[in-house]
N, C-alpha and C positions, 0 to 999 in steps of 0.2 A: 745498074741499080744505085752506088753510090752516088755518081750523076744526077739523079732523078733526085735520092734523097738529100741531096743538097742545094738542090733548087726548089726544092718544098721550103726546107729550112730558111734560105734565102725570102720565097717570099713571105713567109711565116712572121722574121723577123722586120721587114718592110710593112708590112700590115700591121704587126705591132708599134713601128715608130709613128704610123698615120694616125692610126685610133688617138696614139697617148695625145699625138701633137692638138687632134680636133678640140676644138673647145665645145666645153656639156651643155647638149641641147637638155632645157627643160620646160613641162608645160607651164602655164602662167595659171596662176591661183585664181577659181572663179568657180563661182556658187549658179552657173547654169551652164549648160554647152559651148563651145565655142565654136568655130563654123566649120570644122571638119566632126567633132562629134557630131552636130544636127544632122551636116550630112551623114552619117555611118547611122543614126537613128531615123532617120525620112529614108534610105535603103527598106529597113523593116525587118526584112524576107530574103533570105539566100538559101541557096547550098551547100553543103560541106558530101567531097568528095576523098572517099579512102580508097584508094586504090595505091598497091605498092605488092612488095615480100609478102606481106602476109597473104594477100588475094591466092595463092597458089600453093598456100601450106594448112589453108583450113583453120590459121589462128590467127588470135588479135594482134598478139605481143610475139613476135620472134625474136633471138635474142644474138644476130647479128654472124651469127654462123650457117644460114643455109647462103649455098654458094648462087651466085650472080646468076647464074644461068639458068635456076630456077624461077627467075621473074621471065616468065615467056610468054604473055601475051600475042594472039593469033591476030590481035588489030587495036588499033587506041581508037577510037571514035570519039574525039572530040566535039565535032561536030554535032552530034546525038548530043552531049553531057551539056553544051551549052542552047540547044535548041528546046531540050528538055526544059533547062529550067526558066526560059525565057516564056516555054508555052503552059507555064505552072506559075507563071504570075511572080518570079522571083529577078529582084535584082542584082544581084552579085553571086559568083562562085566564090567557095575557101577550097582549095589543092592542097594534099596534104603532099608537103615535097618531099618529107624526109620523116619519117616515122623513127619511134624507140628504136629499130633494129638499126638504124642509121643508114639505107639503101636510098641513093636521092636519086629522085625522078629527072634529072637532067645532069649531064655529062660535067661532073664536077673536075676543077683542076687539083684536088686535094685529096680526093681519093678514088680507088680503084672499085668499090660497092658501088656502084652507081648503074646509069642504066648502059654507057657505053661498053659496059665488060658483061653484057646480057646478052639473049636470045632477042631482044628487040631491041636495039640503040635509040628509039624515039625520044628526045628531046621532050618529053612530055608539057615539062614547064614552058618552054619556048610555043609547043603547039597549041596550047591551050590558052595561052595570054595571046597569040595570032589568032585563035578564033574568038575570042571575046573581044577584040576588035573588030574584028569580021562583023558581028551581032549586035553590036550593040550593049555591052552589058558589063559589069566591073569585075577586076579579080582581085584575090585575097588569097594567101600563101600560109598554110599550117609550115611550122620547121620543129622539131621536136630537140628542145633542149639537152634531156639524154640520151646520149646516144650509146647502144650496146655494144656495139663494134667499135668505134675511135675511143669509147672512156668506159669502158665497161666496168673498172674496178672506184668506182665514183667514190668511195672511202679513203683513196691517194689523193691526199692536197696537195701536194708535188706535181700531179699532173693537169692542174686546174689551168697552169697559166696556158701550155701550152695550147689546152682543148679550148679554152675560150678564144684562141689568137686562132685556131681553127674556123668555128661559129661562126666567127667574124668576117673571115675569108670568104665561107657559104655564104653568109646572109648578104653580102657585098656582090657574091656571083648573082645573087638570084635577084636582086636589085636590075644589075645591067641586063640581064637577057629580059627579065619583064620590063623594062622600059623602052627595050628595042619597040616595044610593039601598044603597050598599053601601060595607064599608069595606078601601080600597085596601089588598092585602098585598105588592108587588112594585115597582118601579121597577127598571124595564131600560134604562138608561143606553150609548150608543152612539157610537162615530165620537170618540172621546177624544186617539187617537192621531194626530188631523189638525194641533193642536197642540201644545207641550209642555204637561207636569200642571201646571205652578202657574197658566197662564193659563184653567183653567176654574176655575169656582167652586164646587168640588166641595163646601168649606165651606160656602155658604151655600146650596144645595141641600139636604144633607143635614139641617140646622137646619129649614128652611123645612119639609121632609118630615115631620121627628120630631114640631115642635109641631103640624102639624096631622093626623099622621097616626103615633103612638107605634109601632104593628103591621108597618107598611112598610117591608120590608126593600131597601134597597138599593144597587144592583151598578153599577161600572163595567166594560164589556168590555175586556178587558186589564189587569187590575188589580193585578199583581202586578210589580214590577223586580227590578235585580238590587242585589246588595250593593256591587259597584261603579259601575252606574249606575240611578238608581232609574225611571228616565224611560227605558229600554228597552223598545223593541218589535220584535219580541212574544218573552215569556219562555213558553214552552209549559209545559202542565201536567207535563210528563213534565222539564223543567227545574226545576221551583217548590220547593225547599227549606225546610223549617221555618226562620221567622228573616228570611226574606228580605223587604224592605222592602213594603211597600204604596204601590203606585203613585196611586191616589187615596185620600188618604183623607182625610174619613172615609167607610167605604162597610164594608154586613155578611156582604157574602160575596163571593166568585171568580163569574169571568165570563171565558170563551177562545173561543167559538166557532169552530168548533164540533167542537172537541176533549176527550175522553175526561180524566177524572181518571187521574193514577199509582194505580199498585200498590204501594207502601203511597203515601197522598197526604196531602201534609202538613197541616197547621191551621192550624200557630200562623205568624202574623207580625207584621210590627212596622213602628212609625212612632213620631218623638217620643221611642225611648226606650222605649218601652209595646210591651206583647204581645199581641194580638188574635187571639181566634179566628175564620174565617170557612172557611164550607163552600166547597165548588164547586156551580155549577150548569151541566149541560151543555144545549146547544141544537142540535139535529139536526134535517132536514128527510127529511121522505121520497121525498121523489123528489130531484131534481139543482137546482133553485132553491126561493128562498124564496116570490118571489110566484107568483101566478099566472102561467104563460107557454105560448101554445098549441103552444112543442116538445118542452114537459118530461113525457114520455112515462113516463118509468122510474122506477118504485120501486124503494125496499129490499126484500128479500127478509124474509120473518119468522123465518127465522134471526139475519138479518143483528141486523135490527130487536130482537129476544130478547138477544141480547148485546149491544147495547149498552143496555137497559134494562138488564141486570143488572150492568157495569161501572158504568154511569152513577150509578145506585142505591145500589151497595155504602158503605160506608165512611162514612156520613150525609151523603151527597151526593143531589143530585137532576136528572133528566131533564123536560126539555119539549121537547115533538115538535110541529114545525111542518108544518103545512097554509096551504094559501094558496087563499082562498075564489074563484069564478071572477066572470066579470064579469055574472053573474048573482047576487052574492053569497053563493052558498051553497059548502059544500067541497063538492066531487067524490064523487059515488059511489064512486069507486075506491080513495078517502081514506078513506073512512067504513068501506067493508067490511073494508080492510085494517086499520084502528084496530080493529074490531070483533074480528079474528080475530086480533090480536096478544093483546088482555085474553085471550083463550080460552086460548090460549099461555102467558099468563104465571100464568095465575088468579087473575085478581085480585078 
C-alpha cells in the first residue's frame, strides 16, 4: 500500500511540474467562429450518453460511496449506442466518463472507483471511441469537475492543489486512450459551481486539452457571469447579454443545462479585456432523468421534441439529446424508436 501510494504521489508530482512547465494555450479574440467552432456548430445534432453508478442505484447524483461492484452491467453495447445515433441523424456522441460520484468509465491509474474494481472491467471509453471509429461519427467526453469521492469536502482549500493535480492526470489519461483510436472533438466540463471559478484550473485544462488535442472544443456548465459579479450562479440563457464576462475561462462555447438559447442570443463576451466568440450548446433529456432509472416512464412528445431541436439549432447553436442506456447496457427500444421518428420529423 505504501508502495502504491508513493507512486501515485510520484506521478502526482511529475504531472504537476509538466502542466506548470506548459506554456497557456489561449483562444485568439474574434467576433465570429473560428474553424473548429464552425466545425462543432455544422455538427448541429448529438447525443449525450449517461450511463455510470447511478444507472444501477435508481439516482441521478450518488455521492461516491456505493461500492464498485455495484456498477454491473450484463453487457455494454456500444455498438447499438453509436448505430443508434448515426440512424437518428446525429453526428457526434458526448460519454459521460466520470459523473459527480467520481466512478470513471475506463480503467484509471489514479484511482481505484473505476470500472476495473467492478463486476464488468469494460474499458468503456476505449470501446466506444473504437466504435466511433468503426462508424464513422465523432466523440465527445463529459468529465465532472466534482467529484464526491476524491474531494468530497470541496469547502478545504488545502485540498484544491492536490485534486486539480489529480483532474489533470484523468483528463491526460482520457486524452491518450481516445486518441488511440479516434480524435476527441468535445469536453463537457461539469459541477463548476461547487466552488468559486478561480479555484478550478480551468487554465491549465484547457492548455493541457489544446496541446494534445487542437480540434476539442471546450465547455464549462454555467459559463457565463454577470458584469457585476462574474462568479454568479446561474446566469440563464435568456439573461446572457453580449459583453458579459466569461465565467471560466478559457473555454469555446456556452453550456446551461438544460436550458434553450434566447431569441436573438448573444456571442460575443469577454474576459481580460478581450472579446470572444462562443456558441451555445443545449443539453436535453428525453424522458424526466438522465440515467437510467426504472420509474422514468415518460417521454417528450415529438412535437415537444421538434421544437426544441429547432430553437436549439437556430442561430449556430447546437442540440444534444440524452439517452441513458439500461443495465443491460443497451438504450431502450422506446429511445430508439422515438430518435428514429423524430429524424423523420425533422428530415434530416
Amino acid at each position: 500500500m505504501k508502495q502504491q501510494l508513493l507512486f501515485c504521489l510520484t506521478l502526482c508530482l511529475m504531472g504537476a511540474k509538466v502542466f506548470a512547465q506548459t506554456k497557456a494555450i489561449v483562444p485568439t479574440a474574434a467576433d465570429k467562429p473560428n474553424r473548429y467552432q464552425q466545425e462543432q456548430i455544422d455538427r448541429k445534432y448529438g447525443m449525450f450518453i449517461h450511463f455510470g453508478m447511478n444507472t444501477f442505484h435508481d439516482q441521478e447524483w450518488t455521492d461516491g460511496s456505493k461500492p464498485p461492484g455495484s456498477y454491473a452491467p450484463t453487457a455494454i453495447d456500444v455498438k447499438q449506442w453509436v448505430s443508434t445515433a448515426k440512424a437518428a441523424g446525429m453526428k457526434y456522441i458526448i460519454l459521460v466518463s466520470k459523473h459527480h460520484d467520481g466512478f470513471c468509465l475506463w480503467d484509471s491509474k489514479y484511482t481505484s472507483y473505476d470500472v476495473a474494481s467492478s463486476a464488468n472491467k469494460t474499458d468503456v471509453v476505449a470501446a466506444l471511441a473504437k466504435e466511433c471509429r468503426n462508424q464513422g461519427i465523432r466523440l465527445g467526453l463529459y468529465y465532472s469537475l466534482w467529484d464526491r469521492k476524491q474531494n468530497g469536502n470541496v469547502k478545504d482549500l488545502t485540498a484544491d492543489k492536490a485534486y486539480n493535480t489529480y483532474m489533470l492526470n484523468q483528463l491526460s489519461e482520457l486524452l491518450n486512450i481516445t486518441q488511440k483510436y479516434t480524435d476527441i472533438v468535445e469536453l463537457w466540463l461539469d459541477g463548476g459551481w461547487e466552488k468559486e471559478n478561480y479555484r478550478w484550473p480551468a487554465q491549465e485544462i484547457y492548455t493541457l486539452v489544446k496541446s494534445k488535442a487542437p480540434q476539442c472544443q471546450v465547455g464549462i456548465n454555467w459559463s457565463i457571469g454577470t458584469p457585476e459579479n462574474v462568479d454568479k450562479h446561474m446566469v440563464l440563457p435568456k439573461d446572457q447579454q453580449n459583453l458579459f464576462p466569461i465565467r471560466y475561462f478559457p473555454s469555446d462555447f456556452r453550456l446551461g443545462d438544460p436550458y434553450l438559447p434566447a431569441t436573438p442570443d448573444p456571442k460575443l463576451f469577454t474576459s481580460q479585456g478581450n472579446t470572444y466568440y462562443m456558441p451555445f450548446e443545449t443539453t436535453v433529456v428525453l424522458g424526466e432523468r438522465w440515467f437510467y432509472n426504472t420509474t422514468d416512464k415518460k417521454h417528450k412528445t415529438l412535437g415537444e421534441l421538434e421544437q426544441i431541436y429547432r430553437t436549439a439549432t437556430a442561430q449556430d447553436n447546437i442540440l444534444i439529446l440524452n439517452v441513458g442506456p439500461d443495465r443491460a447496457g443497451r438504450i431502450r427500444e422506446t429511445d430508439v424508436d422515438l430518435l428514429l421518428k423524430l429524424k423523420e420529423k425533422l428530415k434530416l
